[in-house]
Kinemage of the C-alpha trace (Angstrom):
@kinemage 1
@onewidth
@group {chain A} dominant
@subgroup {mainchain}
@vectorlist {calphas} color= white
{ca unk a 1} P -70.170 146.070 35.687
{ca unk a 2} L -72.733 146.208 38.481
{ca unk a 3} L -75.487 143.189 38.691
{ca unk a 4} L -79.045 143.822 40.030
{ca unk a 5} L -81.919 141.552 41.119
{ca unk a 6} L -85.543 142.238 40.081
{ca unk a 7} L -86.970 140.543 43.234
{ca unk a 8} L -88.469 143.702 44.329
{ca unk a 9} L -89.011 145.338 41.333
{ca unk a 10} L -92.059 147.162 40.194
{ca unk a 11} L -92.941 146.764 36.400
{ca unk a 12} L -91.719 149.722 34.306
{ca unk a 13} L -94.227 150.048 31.226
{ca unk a 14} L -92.710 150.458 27.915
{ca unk a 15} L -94.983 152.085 25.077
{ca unk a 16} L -94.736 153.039 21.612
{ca unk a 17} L -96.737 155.708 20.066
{ca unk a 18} L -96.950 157.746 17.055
{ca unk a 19} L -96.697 161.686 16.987
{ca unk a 20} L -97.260 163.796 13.835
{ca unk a 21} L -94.978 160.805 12.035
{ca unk a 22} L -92.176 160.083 14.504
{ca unk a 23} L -91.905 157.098 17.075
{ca unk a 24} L -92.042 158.401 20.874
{ca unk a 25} L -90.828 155.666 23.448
{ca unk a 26} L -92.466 156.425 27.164
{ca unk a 27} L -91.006 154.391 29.887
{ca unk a 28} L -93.525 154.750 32.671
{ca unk a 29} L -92.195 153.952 36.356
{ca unk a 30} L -93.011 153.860 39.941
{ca unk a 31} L -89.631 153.353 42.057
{ca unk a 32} L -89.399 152.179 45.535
{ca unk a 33} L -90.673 154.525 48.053
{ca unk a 34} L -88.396 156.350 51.301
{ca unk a 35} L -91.137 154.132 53.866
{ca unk a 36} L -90.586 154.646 56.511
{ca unk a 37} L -89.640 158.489 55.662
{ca unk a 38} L -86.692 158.688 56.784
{ca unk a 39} L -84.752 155.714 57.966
{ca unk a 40} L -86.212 153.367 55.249
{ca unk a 41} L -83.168 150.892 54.960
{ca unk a 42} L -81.672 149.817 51.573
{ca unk a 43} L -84.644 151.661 49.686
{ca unk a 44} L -81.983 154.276 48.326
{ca unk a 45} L -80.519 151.345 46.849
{ca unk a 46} L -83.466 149.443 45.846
{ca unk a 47} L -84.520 152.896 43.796
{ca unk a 48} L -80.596 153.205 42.546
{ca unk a 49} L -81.184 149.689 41.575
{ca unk a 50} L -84.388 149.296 39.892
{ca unk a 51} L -83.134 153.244 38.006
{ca unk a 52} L -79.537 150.794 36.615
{ca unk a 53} L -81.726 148.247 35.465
{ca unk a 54} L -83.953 150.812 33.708
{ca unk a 55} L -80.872 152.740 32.200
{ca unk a 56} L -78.755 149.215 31.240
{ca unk a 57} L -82.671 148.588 29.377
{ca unk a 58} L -82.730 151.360 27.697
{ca unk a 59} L -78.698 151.469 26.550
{ca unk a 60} L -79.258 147.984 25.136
{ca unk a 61} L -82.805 148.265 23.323
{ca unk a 62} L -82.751 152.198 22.533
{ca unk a 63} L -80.499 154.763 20.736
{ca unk a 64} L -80.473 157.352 23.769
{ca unk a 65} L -78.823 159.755 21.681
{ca unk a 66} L -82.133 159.628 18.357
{ca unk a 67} L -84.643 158.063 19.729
{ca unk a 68} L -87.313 160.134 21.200
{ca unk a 69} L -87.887 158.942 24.586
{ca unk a 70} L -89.827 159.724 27.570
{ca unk a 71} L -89.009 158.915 30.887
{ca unk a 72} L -92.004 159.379 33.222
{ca unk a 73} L -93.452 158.641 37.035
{ca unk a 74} L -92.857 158.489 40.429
{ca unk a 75} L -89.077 158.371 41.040
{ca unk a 76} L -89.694 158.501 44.963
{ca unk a 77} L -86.633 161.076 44.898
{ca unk a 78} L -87.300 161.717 48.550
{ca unk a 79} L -83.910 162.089 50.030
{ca unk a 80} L -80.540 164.535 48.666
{ca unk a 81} L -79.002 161.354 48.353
{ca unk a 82} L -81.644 160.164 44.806
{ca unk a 83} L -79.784 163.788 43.627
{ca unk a 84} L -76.240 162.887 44.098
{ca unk a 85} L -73.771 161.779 41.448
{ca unk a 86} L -74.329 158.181 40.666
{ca unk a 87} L -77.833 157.556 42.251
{ca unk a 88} L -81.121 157.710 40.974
{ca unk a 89} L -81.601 160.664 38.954
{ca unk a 90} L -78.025 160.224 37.733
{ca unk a 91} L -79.258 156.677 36.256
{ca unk a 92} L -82.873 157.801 35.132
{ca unk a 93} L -80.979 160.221 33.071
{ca unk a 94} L -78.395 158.572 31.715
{ca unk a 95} L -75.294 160.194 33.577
{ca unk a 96} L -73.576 157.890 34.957
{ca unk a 97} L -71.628 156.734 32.006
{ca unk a 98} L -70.251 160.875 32.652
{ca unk a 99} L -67.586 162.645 31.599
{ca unk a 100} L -67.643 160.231 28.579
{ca unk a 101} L -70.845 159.799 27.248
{ca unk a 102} L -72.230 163.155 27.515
{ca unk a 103} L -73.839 163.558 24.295
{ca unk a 104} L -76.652 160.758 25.547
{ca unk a 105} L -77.743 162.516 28.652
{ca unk a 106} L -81.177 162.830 29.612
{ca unk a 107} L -82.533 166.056 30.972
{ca unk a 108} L -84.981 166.084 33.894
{ca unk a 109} L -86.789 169.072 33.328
{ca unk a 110} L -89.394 169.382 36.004
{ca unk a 111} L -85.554 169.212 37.944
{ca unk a 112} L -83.917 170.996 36.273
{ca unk a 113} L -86.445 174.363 34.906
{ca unk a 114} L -88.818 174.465 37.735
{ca unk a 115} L -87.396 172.486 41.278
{ca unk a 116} L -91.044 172.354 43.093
{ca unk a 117} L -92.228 169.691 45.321
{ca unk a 118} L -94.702 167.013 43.483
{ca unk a 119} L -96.075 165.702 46.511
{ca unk a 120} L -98.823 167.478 48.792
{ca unk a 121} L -97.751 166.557 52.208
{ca unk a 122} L -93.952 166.532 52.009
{ca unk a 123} L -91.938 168.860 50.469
{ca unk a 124} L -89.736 166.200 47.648
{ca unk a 125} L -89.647 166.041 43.864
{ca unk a 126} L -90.640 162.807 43.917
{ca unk a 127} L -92.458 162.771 40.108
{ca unk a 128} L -90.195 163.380 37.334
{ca unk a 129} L -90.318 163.708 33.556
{ca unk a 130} L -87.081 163.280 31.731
{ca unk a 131} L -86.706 163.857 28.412
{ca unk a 132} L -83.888 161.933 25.878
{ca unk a 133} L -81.352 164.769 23.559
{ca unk a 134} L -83.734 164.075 20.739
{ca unk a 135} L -86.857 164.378 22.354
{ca unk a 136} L -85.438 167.510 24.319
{ca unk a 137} L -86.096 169.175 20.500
{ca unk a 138} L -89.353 169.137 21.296
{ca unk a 139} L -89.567 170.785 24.351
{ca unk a 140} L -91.606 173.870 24.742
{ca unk a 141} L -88.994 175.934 26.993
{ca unk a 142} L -90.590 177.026 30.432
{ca unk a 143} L -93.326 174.865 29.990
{ca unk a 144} L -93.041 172.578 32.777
{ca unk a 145} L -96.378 173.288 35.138
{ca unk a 146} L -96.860 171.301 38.573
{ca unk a 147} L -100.383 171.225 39.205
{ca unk a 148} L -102.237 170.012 42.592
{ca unk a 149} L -105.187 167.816 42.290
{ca unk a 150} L -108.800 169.352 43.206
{ca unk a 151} L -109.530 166.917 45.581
{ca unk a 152} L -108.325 163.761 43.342
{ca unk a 153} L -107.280 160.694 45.088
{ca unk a 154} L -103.968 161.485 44.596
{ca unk a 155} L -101.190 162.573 46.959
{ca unk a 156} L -99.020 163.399 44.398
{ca unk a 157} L -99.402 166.578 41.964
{ca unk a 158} L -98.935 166.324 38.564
{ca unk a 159} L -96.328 167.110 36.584
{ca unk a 160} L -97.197 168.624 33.273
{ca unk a 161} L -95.089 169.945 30.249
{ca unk a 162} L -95.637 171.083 26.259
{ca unk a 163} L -93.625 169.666 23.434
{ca unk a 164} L -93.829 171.001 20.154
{ca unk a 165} L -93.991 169.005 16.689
């Protein structure tokens, strides 16, 4: 197995919440940013890190396969590399246990249904929301809307999608 080191982790938030009768798990998270963009050294593998902690976290305390979960924030996907097999995305979603354990894969659906750029000065998907099999029931097909704030204090855009209970 691989070992990882929280030192320079950010906090992921873990809520529960009640929709129309059913549990919803939302992980909330805010990975390690490409900085400096794009020779930021070890910061792939601080984000491919801190995404193996998250997916060991929720293999141990979660049933990926029935629970509905949410997976949501700032991945900081900013280089190919977060897309490849084995790194980031392939973690937040719950891949990397592939060809073996496909039945618990996530699905990244601002990713996967509508591939636009969440930030407003570079072009990177950077802001995900990834959804578990069970909560991927719920999800209102072409749905997904990225939406750039009027004049907010963010420099990301937000990422937006309908589920349906």
């Amino acid at each position: 197995g691989e070992s990882f080191s929280f030192t320079y982790m950010r906090p992921v938030h873990r809520v529960r919440l009640m929709v129309h009768g059913q549990n919803l798990v939302v992980y909330n998270l805010h990975l390690k940013a490409q900085v400096p963009f794009p020779d930021c050294e070890d910061c792939l593998a601080l984000r491919r890190t801190q995404a193996f902690a998250l997916e060991t976290y929720i293999l141990e305390n979660d049933d990926p396969e029935e629970d509905l979960i949410l997976v949501a924030g700032d991945a900081n996907s900013a280089i190919p590399e977060d897309f490849e097999p084995g790194n980031t995305l392939d973690r937040l979603t719950l891949r990397s246990d592939n060809p073996a354990g496909v039945a618990n894969d996530f699905t990244a659906v601002n990713d996967q249904y509508r591939h636009e750029s969440t930030h407003l000065d570079f072009d990177s998907l950077l802001d995900h929301l990834i959804l578990s099999p069970a909560l991927m029931s719920h999800y209102v097909f072409d749905s997904v809307e990225v939406v750039a704030p009027a004049g907010g204090p963010s420099d990301h855009k937000s990422v937006l999608l309908r589920l349906a209970f």
